[in-house]
N, C-alpha and C positions, 0 to 999 in steps of 0.2 A: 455605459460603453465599456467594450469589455478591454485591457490592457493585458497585453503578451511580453512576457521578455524572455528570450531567447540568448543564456549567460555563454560565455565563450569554454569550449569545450579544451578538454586536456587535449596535445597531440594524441593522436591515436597509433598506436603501436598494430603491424602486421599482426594478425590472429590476437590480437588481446580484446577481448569483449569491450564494448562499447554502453555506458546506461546512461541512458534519459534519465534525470530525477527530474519526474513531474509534481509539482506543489499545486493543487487545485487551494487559492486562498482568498480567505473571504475577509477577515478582520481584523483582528489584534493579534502578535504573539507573545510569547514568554521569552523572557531573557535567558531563561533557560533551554528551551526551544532554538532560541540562537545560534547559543554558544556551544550547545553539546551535539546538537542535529542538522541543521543549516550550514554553521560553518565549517563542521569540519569535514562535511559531505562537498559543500561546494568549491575547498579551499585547501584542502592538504588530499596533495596526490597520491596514488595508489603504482604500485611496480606491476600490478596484475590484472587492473583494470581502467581502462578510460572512465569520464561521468563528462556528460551535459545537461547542465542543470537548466531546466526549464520552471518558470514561475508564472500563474494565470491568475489574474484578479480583474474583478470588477463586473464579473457575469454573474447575474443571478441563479442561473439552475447550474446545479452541480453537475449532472451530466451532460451539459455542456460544456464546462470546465474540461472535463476527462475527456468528450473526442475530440476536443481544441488540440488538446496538449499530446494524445497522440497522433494524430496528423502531421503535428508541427514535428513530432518526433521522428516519426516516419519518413518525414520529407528528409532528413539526416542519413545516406546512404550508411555510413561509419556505424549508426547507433545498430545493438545488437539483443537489447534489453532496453525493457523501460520498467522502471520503479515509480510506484504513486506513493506517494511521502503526504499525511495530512501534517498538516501543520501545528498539531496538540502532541505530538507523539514523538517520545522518548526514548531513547534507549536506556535498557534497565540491566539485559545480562543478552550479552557482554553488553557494556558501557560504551565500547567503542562503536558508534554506528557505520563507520565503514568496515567493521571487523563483520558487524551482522551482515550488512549488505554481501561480505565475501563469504559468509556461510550461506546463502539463499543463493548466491552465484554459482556454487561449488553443487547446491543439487541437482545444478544441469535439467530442472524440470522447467517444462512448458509456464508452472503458474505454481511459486512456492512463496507463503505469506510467514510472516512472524507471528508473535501468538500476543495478541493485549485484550485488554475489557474492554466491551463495549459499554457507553452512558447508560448512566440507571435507568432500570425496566424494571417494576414489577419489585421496588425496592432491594434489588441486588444489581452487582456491573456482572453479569456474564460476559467470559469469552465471548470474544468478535471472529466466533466459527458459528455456523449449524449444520445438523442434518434434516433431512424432509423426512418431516414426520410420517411414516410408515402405515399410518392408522387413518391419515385426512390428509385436512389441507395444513399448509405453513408447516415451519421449524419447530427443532425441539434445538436447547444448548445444549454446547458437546461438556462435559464438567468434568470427564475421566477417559485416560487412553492408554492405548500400552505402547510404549516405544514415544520416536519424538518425533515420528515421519509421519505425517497420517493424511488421511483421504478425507474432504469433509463436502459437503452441498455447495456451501455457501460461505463467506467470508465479510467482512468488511476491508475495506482497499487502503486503513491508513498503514502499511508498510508492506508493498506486496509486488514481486519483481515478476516481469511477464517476459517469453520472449517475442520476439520481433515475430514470428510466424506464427504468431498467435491473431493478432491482427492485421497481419496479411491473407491469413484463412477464412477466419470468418467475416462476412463482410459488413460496412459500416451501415448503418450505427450500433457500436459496440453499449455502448449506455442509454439507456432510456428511463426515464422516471417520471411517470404520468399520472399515477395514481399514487397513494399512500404507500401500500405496502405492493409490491417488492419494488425496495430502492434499487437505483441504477445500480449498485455495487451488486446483490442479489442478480437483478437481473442480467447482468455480465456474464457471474457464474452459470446461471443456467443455460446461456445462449453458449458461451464456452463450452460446456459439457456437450450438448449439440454436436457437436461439431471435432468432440475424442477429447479435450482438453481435460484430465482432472486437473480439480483446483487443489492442493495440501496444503498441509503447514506444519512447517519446522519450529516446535514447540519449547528446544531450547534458545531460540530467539526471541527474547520477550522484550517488549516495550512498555512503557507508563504511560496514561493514559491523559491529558491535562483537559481544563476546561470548567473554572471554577475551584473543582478540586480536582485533584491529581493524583488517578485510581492507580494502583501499584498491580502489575501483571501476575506476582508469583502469590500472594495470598488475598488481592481485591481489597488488601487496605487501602483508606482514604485518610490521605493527608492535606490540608489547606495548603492551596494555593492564590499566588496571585500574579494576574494578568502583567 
């Protein structure tokens, strides 16, 4: 059965942007997770942005989770952005995660993500970006860029701020995952691009990555962790 909680939003200030943080959440977290992402996103107010923190558990498919929590968000006339927040994911640089969240604010683009590893593949954590491989089918990892703005295919959704007309453009269901590969997050992007959306990502916003160990954004070191 699935459970919604819908946390009580800051006033919302004339013209000051408004963000959903949506937690699609399945199990356990980290105390560190907590105290460095959770709370200070849903608990110490900002001068230049509103937040309404949204929290989904108890649904099995993940892309379920994600158009639960934008509908619910959508339903919010105020909201003006929504941010998917997994729940392993850390802020690394800057450390403050509403500092990051106001730099992904500040790009004023459609669909701007932070930069972390994705879980090990192929015995490495690559970057949680791709591009569509040029030559066939599927991704290649993106490992070198120039600048910190950049354009990519594909993303993973654990820290990644959308606007509101984003999902009022394209119509629902924004997420689908029915087969193995491409996951709902994949599939977004592509359905997004459809439809004029690039996806980017601002690559001096890096996160840490948790979930057993805890992959480090700026050089893919892994340090022990625990739940």
């Amino acid at each position: 059965m699935a459970w919604n909680e819908n946390l009580q939003a800051q006033p919302v200030k004339s013209m000051v942007p408004c963000v959903a943080i949506c937690v699609p959440h399945f199990s356990s977290v980290s105390m560190e997770w907590v105290e460095s992402t959770w709370g200070p996103l849903r608990y110490i107010p900002q001068p230049d942005f509103a937040k309404t923190p949204r929290l989904s558990r108890g649904i099995l498919n993940l892309d379920t989770h994600r158009n639960e929590l934008v509908r619910s968000a959508l339903a919010d006339k105020a909201v003006t952005h929504i941010l998917f927040l997994d729940s392993d994911v850390v802020a690394e640089s800057p450390s403050d995660i509403n500092q990051a969240l106001r730099l992904l604010l500040l790009c004023n683009a459609p669909i701007a993500s932070g930069l972390y590893r994705a879980k090990k593949q192929h015995g490495q954590y690559p970057y949680a970006m791709w591009s569509k491989n040029p030559n066939g089918v599927g991704y290649l990892g993106i490992e070198s860029w120039t600048g910190n703005w950049i354009k990519v295919s594909v993303i993973g959704f654990g820290f990644v701020l959308l606007k509101r007309e984003v999902f009022e453009t394209v119509p629902f269901p924004w997420f689908v995952w029915k087969d193995v590969s491409p996951s709902e997050d994949f599939y977004a992007c592509e359905l997004f691009a459809k439809y004029g959306f690039e996806t980017r990502v601002l690559t001096s916003v890096q996160l840490s990555h948790q979930g057993g160990l805890k992959v480090l954004c700026k050089d893919g070191k892994v340090i022990s962790f625990d739940v």
